[in-house]
N, C-alpha and C positions, 0 to 999 in steps of 0.2 A: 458743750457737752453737759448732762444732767448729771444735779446731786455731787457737785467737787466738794472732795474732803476736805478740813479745813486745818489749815498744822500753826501752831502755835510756837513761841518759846516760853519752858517752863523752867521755873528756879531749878535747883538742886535738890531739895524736897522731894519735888514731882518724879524723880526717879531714884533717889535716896531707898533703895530696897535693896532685898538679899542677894548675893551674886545672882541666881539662878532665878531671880523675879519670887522666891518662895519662899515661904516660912514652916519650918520644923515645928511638928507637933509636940512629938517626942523627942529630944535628943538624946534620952537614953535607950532608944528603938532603934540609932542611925548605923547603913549599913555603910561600912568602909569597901571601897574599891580603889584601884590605882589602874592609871590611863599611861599604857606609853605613847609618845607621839615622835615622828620625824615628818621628813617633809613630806615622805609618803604613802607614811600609815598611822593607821590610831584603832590600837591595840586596847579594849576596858579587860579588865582582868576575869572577869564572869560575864556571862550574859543574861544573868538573872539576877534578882534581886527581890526581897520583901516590902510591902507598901507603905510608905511615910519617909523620912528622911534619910537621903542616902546623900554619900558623901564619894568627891572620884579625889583622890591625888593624883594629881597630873602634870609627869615629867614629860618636856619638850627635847629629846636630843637629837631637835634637826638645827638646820642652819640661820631660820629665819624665824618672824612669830608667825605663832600659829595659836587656832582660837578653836574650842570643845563643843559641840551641839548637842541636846537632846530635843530629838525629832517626833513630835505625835505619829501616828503608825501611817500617814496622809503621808509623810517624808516632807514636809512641805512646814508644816505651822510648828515653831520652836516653841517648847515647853522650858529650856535651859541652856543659856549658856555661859561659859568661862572664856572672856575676851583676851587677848593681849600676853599670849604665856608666851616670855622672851627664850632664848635657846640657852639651854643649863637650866633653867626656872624648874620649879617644881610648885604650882600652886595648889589650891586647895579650894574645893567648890563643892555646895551640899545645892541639892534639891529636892523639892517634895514631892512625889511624883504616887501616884492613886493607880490599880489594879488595870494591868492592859499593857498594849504592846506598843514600844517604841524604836526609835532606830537611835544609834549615838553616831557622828562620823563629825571628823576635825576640816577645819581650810588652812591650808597652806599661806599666809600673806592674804587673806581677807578677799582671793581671791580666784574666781571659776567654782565647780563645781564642789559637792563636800566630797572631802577622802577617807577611805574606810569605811562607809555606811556598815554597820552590823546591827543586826533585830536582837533587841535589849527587852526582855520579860521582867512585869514587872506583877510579883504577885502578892496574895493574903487580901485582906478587906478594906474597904475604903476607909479612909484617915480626914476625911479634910470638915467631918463635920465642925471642930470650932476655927475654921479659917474665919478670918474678920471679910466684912465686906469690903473694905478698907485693903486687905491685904489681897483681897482678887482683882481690887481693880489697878492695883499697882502693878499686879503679877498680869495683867490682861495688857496694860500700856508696854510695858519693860519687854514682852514675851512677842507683841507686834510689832514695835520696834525694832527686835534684832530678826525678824522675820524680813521688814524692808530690808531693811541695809544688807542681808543675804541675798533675796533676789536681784538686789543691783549689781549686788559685787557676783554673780551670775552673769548678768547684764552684760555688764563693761568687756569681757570680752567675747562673748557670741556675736555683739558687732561688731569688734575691732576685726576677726574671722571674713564676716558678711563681708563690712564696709572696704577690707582689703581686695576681695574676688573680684567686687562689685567695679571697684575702680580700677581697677587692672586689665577689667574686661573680659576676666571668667565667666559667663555669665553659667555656663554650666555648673559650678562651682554654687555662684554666688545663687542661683534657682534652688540649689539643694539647704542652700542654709537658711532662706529667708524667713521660711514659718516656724523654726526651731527656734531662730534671733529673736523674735517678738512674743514667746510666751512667757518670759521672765519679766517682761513688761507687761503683759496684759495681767498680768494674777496683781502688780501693782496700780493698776492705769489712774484711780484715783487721786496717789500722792504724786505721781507726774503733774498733773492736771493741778493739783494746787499752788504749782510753782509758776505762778503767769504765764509766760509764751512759750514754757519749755514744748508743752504737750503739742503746740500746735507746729514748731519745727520739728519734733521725732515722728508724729503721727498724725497728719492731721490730712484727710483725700483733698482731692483736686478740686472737689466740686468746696467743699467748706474752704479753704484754702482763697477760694474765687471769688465766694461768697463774702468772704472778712477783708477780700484787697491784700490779701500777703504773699509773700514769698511762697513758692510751694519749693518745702524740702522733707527730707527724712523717708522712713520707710515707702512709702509707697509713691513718693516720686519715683522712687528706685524700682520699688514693683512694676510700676508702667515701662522702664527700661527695660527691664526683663522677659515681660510678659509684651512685647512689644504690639498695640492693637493695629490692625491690619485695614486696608479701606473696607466702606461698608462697621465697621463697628462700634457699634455708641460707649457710652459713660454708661456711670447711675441714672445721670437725669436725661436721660434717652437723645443725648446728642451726638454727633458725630466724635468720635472718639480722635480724631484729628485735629478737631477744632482748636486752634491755639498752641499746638503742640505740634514739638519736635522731637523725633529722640537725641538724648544732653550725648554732649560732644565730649571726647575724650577728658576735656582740662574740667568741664563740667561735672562730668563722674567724680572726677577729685574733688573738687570744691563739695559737693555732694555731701559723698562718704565724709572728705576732714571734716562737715559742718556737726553730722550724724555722729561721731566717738565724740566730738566736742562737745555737745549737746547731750549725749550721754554721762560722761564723764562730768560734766556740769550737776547733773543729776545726784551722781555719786558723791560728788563732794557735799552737800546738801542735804543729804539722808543722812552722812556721818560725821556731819556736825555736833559738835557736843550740842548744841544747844535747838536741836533738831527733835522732837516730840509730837506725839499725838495724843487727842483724847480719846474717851470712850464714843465719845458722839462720832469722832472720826472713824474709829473702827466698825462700830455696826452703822453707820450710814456709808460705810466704805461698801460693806456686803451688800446693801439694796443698789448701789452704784454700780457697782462689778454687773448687778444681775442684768440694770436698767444698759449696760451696753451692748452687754447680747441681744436682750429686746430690740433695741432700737438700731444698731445696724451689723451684729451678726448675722440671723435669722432672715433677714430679708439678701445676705450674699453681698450688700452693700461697701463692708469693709477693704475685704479682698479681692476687688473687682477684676482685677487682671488673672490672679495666680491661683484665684477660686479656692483659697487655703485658709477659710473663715471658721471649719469647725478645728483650727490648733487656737486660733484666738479666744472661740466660742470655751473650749476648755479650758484653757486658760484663766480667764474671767471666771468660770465658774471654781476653777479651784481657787482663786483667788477669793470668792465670798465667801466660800465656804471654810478657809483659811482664818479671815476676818471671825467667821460667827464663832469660828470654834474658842476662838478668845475669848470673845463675851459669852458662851451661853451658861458658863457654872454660872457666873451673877444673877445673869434672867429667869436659869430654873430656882435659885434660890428667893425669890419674888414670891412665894406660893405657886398652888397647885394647880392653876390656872395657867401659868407665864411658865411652870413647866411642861404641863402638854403640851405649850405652842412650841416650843422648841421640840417636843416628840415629833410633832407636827414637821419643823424644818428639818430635821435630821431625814426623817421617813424621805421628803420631797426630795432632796438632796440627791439621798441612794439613788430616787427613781429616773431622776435626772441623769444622774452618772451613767446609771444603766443602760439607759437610750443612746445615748452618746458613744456609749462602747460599741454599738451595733455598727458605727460608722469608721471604727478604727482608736485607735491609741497614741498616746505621744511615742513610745517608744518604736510601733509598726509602722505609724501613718495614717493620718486618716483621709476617708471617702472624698476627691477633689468633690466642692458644692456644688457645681452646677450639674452634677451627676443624681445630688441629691433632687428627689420630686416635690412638686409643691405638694404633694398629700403628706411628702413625710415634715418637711417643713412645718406643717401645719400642726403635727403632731409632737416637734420637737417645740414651736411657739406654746403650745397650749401645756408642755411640761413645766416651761419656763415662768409659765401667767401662776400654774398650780403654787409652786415656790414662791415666785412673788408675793401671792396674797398673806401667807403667815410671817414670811421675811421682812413688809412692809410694816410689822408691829413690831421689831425689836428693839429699833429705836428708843421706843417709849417705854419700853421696858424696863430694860438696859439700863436710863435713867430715873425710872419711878415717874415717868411722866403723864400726867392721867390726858386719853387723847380726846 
């Protein structure tokens, strides 16, 4: 696969920042809130708030821990959080947060979905002109970081869901969960990919599988179970869709599924690692990654060959760069006025990309099965894709002050 992030171990230093990844401009500007939490709510005390440092107390009186988000208005890219608030605990977390709207919502045990989502305004005038560059790129590692380790712990159980239907032998069940399981991985699929073999047992088709000599497991073993091809029907690489294959026999469904939460769950442990880190190069080479796999086997129907469910991945992936860029772009626009158009530049493509994609449905509605989609529209959702690419493929160098 093209462009693997690359993950590192960094001292303590490397993430030695303020709880919320941010630094207080004023702290005699900071606004005070208080947060209640249980295990299945998270209550902030206002929903608004003034721009620069604000501060939540945040009492726990559930049973378990439970950990505080603020969400950019995407719901998706973490702007702050407060980890590890035990039950009775009341801690204390400020973040710096700039004009615009966001979401706050807590997880129960670092795990499934967030709870409580509420839209949190945040107004007056931008605050962060004397941030250090120093202090964004800390706030950029810290703020992606807890971005992973969300999606996985998302992850871990929308397959344990799948993987249980799957091997049971629901297949009606397990056809309904398949492209929901796989979008919390796709907004990641970089940092899978840098864990050696993980990526190639969770996701890796039949044909690449063949191609390396490996075991073929994980999602789309499973897909071809489901989607079972009938005589007469090829692959990708236009062979008999029989060739070599069987449909996996009941004890094989198990072996399957255990390999897939195993391999998942492998995953988890490994994102929340203390000693688990990313750089900036990881992060904006992560968003030209995400882009380069819709190119490469979204867009041509390739991924989801059986269940034709390639535009949840293709979003997927896309909010996942655009998750990535939103981390680094305060640094790149702060390069000059040059490195900030280009990111005017990615933002505008971004919108126009989302746009088109909504023409075809929503994660929440469903979207347009592909092979429904024509190759004219194909062509025009390819040629969305290339428009983005070309400004996307500069942030890198940006990002880093790298002259190209």
């Amino acid at each position: 696969m093209p462009n693997r992030l690359l993950i590192g171990v960094a001292g303590a230093a490397t993430l030695a920042l303020a709880l919320s990844g941010c630094v207080p401009n004023n702290a005699a500007s900071t606004t005070a809130l208080t947060v209640a939490i249980t295990d299945d709510t998270c209550a902030v005390s206002d929903s608004t708030a003034a721009a620069g440092a604000i501060s939540f107390s945040i009492t726990n009186s559930g049973t378990g821990v439970n950990e505080f988000y603020i969400f950019a208005e995407d719901k998706l890219r973490i702007v702050g959080e407060k980890e590890n608030i035990t039950p009775g605990q009341t801690a204390s977390f400020v973040a710096q947060l700039e004009p615009g709207t966001y979401y706050t919502a807590c997880k129960f045990e670092r795990v499934g979905a967030p709870i409580g989502v509420a839209e949190f305004t945040v107004t007056g005038d931008t605050v962060t002109g004397s941030t250090s560059d120093r202090a964004l790129e800390e706030q950029a590692v810290t703020n992606y970081i807890a971005y992973i380790t969300s999606q996985v712990d998302e992850l871990v159980p929308q397959v344990a869901a799948f993987a249980t239907a799957y091997a049971a032998g629901d297949d009606e069940t397990a056809r309904s969960l398949f492209a929901s399981a796989r979008v919390s991985y796709e907004r990641i699929e970089p940092t899978a990919e840098a864990f050696g073999d993980l990526d190639p047992k969770i996701d890796y088709r039949e044909v690449d599988a063949t191609a390396e000599g490996l075991d073929w497991t994980g999602f789309h073993r499973m897909e071809k179970d489901l989607w079972a091809p009938q005589a007469g029907d090829l692959n990708s690489d236009g062979e008999s869709a029989l060739l070599d294959w069987a449909p996996s026999t009941p004890q094989e469904r198990q072996d399957i599924a255990d390999g897939l939460v195993a391999n998942v769950q492998e995953l988890s442990d490994l994102v929340n690692a203390d000693d688990f880190t990313v750089t900036l190069a990881d992060i904006s080479n992560g968003a030209i990654a995400l882009l380069d796999e819709v190119a490469v086997g979204k867009i041509s129907g390739e991924e989801d060959w059986w269940s034709h469910s390639d535009l949840y991945d293709f979003f997927g992936n896309v909010q996942g760069a655009e998750v990535a860029f939103g981390n680094v772009k305060d640094i790149a626009s702060s390069k000059g006025a040059e490195s900030s158009a280009l990111v005017d530049d990615i933002e505008a493509e971004f919108a126009a990309l989302k746009t088109l994609l909504g023409t075809y449905g929503s994660l929440e509605s469903g979207f347009t099965s592909y092979d429904t989609v024509t190759a004219a529209e194909r062509k025009a959702l390819s040629n969305q894709v290339n428009a983005l690419a070309e400004p996307l493929s500069n942030l890198t160098h940006i990002v880093l002050g790298v002259a190209e």
